[in-house]
C-alpha positions as CSV (number, residue, x, y, z in Angstrom):
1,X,27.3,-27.6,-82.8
2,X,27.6,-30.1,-85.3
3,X,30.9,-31.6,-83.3
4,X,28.9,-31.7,-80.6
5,X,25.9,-34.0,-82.2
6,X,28.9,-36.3,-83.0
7,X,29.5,-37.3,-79.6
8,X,28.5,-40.5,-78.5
9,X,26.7,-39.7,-75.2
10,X,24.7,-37.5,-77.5
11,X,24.0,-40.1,-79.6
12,X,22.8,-42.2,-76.5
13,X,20.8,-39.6,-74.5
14,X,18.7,-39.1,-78.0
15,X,18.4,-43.0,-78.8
16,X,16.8,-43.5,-74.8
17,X,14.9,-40.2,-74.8
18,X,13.5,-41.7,-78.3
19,X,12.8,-45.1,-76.5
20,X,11.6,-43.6,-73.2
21,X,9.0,-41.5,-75.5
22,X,8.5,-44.8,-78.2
23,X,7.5,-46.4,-74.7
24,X,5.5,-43.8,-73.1
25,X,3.4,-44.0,-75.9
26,X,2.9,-47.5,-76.0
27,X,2.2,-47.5,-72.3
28,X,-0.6,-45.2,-72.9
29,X,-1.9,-47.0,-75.8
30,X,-1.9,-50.1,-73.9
31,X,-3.9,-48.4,-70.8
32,X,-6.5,-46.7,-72.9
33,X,-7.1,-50.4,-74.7
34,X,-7.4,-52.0,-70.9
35,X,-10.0,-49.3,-70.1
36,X,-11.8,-49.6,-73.4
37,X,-14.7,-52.3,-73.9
38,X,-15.8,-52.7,-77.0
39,X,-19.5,-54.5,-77.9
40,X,-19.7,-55.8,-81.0
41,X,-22.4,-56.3,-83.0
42,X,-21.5,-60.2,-82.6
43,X,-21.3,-59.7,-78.9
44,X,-24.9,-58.6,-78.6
45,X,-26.0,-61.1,-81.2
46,X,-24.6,-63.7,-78.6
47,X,-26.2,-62.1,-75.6
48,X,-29.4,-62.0,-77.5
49,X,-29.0,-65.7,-78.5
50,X,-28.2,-66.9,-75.0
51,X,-31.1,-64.8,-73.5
52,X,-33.8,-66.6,-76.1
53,X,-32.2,-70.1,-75.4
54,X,-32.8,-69.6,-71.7
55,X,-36.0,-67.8,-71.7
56,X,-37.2,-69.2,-74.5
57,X,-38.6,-65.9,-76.4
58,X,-36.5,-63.1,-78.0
59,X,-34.9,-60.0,-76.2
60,X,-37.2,-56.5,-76.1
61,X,-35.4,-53.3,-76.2
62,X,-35.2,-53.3,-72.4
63,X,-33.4,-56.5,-72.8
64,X,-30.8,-55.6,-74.7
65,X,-30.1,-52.9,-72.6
66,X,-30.2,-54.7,-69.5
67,X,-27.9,-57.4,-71.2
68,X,-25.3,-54.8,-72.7
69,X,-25.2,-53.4,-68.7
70,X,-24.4,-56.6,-67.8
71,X,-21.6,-57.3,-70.1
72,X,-19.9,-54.1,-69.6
73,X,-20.1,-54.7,-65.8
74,X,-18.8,-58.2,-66.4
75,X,-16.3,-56.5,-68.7
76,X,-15.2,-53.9,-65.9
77,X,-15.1,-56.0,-63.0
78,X,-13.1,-58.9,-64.9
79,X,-10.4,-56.3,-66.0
80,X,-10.4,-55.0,-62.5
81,X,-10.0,-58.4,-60.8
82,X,-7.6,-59.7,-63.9
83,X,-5.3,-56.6,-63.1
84,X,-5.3,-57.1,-58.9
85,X,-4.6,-60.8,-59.7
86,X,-7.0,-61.8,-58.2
87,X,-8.0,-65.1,-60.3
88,X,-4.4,-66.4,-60.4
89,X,-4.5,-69.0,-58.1
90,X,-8.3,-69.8,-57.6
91,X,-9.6,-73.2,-58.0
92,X,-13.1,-72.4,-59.2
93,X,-11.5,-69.8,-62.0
94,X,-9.2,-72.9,-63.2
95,X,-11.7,-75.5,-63.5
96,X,-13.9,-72.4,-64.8
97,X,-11.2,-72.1,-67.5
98,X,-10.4,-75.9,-67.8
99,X,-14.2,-76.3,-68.4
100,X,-14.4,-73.9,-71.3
101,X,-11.6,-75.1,-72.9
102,X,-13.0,-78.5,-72.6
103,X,-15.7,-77.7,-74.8
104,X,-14.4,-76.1,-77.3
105,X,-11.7,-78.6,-78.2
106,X,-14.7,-81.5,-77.7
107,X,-17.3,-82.4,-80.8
108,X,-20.8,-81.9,-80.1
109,X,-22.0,-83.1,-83.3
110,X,-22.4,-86.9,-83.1
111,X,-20.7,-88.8,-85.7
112,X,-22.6,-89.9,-88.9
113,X,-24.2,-93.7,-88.4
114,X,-21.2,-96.4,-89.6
115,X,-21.5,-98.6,-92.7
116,X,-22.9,-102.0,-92.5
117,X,-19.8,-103.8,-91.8
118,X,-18.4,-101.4,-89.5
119,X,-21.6,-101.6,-87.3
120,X,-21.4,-105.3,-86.8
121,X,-18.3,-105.7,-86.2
122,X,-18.8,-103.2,-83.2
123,X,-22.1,-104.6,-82.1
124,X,-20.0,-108.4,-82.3
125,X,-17.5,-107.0,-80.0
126,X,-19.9,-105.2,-77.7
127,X,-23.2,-107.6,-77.9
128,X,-22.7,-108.4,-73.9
129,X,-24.1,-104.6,-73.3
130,X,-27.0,-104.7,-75.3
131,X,-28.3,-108.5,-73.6
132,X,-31.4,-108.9,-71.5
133,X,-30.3,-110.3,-68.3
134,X,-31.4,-113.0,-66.4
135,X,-34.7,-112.4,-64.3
136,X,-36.9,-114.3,-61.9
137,X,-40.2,-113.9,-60.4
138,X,-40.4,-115.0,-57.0
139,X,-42.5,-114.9,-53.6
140,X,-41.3,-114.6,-50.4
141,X,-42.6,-115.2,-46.0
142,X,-41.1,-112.4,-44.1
143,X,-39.7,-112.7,-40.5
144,X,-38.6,-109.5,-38.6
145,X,-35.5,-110.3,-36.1
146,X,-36.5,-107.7,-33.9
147,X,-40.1,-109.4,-33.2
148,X,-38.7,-113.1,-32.8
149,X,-35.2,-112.4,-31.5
150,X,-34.0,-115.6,-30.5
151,X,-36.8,-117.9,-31.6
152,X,-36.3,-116.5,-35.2
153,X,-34.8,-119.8,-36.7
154,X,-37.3,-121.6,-34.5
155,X,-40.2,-119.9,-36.1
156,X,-39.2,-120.4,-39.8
157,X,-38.8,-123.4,-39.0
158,X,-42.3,-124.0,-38.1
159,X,-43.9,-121.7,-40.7
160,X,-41.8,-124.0,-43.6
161,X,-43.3,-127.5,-42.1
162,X,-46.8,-126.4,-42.4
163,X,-46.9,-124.0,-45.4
164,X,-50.1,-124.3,-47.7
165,X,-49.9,-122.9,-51.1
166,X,-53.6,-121.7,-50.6
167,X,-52.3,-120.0,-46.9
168,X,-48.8,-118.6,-47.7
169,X,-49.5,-114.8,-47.8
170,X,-51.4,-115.0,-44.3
171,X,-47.8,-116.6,-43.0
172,X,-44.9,-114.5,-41.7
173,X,-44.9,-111.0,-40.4
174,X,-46.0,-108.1,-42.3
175,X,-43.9,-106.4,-44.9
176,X,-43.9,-103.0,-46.1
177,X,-43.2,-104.0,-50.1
178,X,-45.1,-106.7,-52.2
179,X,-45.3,-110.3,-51.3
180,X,-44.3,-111.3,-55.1
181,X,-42.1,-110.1,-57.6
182,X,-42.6,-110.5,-61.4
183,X,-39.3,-110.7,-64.1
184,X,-36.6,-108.8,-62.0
185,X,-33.1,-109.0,-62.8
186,X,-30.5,-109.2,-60.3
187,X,-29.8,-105.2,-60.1
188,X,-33.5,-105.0,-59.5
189,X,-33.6,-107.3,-56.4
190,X,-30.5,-105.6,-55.1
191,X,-31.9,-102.4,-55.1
192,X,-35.6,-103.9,-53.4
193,X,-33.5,-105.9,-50.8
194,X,-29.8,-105.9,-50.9
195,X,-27.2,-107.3,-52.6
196,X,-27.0,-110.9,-50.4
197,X,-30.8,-111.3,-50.9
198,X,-30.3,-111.2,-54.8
199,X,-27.6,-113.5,-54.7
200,X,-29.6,-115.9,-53.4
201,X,-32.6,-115.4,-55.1
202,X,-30.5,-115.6,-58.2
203,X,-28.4,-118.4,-56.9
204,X,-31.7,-120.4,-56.0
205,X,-32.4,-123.5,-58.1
206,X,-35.5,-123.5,-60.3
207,X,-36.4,-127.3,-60.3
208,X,-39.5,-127.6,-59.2
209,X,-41.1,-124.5,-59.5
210,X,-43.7,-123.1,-57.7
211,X,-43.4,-126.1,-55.3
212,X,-40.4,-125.6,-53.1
213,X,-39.5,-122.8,-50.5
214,X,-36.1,-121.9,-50.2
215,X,-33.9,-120.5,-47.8
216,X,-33.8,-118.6,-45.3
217,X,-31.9,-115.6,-47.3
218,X,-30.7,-112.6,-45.7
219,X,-32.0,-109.6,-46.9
220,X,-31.8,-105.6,-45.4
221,X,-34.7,-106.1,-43.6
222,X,-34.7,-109.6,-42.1
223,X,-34.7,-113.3,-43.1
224,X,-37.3,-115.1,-45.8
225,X,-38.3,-118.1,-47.3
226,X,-38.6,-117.6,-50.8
227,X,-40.1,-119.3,-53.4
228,X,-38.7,-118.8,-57.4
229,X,-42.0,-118.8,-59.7
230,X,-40.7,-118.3,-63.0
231,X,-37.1,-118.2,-64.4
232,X,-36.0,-116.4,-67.7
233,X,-32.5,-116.6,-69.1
234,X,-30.0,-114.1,-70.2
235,X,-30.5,-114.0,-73.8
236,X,-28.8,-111.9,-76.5
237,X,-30.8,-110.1,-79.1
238,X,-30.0,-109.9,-82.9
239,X,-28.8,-106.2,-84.0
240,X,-31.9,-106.5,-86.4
241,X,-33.7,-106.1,-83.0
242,X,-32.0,-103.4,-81.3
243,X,-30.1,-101.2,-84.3
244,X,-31.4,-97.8,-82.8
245,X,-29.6,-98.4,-79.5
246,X,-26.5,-99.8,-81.0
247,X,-26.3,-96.4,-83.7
248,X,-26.6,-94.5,-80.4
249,X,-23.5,-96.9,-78.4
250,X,-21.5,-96.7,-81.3
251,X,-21.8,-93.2,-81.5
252,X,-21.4,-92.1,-78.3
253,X,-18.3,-94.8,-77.9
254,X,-16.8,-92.8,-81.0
255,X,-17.2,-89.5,-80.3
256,X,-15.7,-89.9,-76.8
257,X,-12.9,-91.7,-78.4
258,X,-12.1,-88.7,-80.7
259,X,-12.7,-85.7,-78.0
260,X,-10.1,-87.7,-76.4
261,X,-7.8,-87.8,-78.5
262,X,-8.4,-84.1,-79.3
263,X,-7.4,-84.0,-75.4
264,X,-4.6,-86.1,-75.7
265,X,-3.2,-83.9,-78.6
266,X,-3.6,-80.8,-76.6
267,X,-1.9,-82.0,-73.5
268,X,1.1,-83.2,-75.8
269,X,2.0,-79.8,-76.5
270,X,3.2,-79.2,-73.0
271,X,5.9,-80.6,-71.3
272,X,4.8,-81.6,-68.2
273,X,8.0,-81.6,-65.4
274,X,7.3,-83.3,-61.9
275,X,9.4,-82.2,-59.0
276,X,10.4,-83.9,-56.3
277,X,8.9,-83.4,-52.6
278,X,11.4,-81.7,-50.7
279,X,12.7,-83.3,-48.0
């Protein structure tokens, strides 16, 4: 007996019996861990902290039981679909993923204000955000092309030799917005009119005001003679005048900056290999 336990093909039936078992084992263990869900105590807290935020009072007892149904359906069905494969090539799961990943590698604490120096240095290098563009007030005759068709230069031009300041608003055609416009800057027109009309509102010179009537200019509605009543120049505040918004700026600047970077560094961890399209 003992010669024969000296044998090596003893020696290996025993060694993979041992293994086979070792394996069958950890097979089983495995399994009975993929068809466990445990809830923690955390878990719940989590449910019961999401469930406050979104309805804004705290969980009853029917609640929590309704939420830790939910998660170990959520558990179940996630194995279940995780083990059939079914999420491994899904778009909606990736970005899903991508997302959540996303957020916890980002900051969502925004960075403390910046020293002095710091501040206006940024505010120096960014002061073209924070300035007050240019605006005009203006009025304006409407003339529809659909209503004068051919005779549509014809009849500006007769409206402009006889216009009376006291009779202007009686001139023209009617028009569904206002006749005059108070202090709008150039996005403002463009949204009102269209992008040609604010060009040359804004490229209209101001000599003169409130005497001459320019144009016709284009707009998305027809041709007018416009007159510019009051212009006001760009102008570029002191940070004394608009620190709150600049704190904000520089904070937001920053914190994108660093959950950038935080992206940057992640991505760096991977080598990233690009075939080439088959021909």
């Amino acid at each position: 007996m003992k010669q024969f336990f000296r044998e090596p093909l003893v020696h290996f039936i025993i060694l993979g019996g041992l293994l086979f078992a070792g394996h069958s084992l950890w097979q089983r263990h495995v399994s009975k861990a993929d068809y466990t869900i445990i809830v923690s105590p955390d878990e719940m807290q989590r449910q019961a902290t999401i469930f406050a935020g979104e309805n804004r009072r705290q969980p009853t007892d029917e609640d929590l039981q309704a939420l830790l149904f939910a998660y170990v359906e959520e558990q179940a069905l996630m194995r279940e679909a995780s083990r059939m494969g079914l999420g491994s090539d899904d778009t909606i799961i990736r970005r899903r993923l991508a997302q959540k990943m996303r957020f916890m590698i980002e900051d969502v604490d925004a960075p403390q204000e910046p020293d002095e120096p710091v501040l206006e240095a940024w505010f120096e290098a960014n002061i073209n955000k924070f300035a007050v563009p240019e605006k005009r007030s203006f009025s304006h005759i409407y003339f529809s092309p659909e209503k004068h068709g051919k005779n549509l230069d014809i009849n500006i031009k007769k409206v402009r030799d006889i216009i009376d300041d006291a009779e202007w608003k009686t001139l023209g055609d009617p028009f569904m917005l206002e006749r005059s416009f108070t202090k709008l800057s150039t996005i403002d027109v463009s949204r009102l009119f269209g992008a040609d009309f604010a060009v040359g509102v804004f490229n209209a010179p101001t000599e003169d005001l409130e005497s001459v009537w320019q144009g016709p200019i284009d707009s998305a509605f027809g041709r007018h003679l416009v007159r510019i009543n009051l212009s006001v120049p760009k102008s570029v505040p002191e940070l004394s005048e608009v620190r709150p918004a600049v704190i904000r700026a520089w904070q937001d600047e920053t914190q994108r900056d660093a959950n950038g970077k935080r992206l940057k560094d992640l991505i760096q961890k991977y080598k990233v290999v690009v075939e080439d399209a088959k021909e």
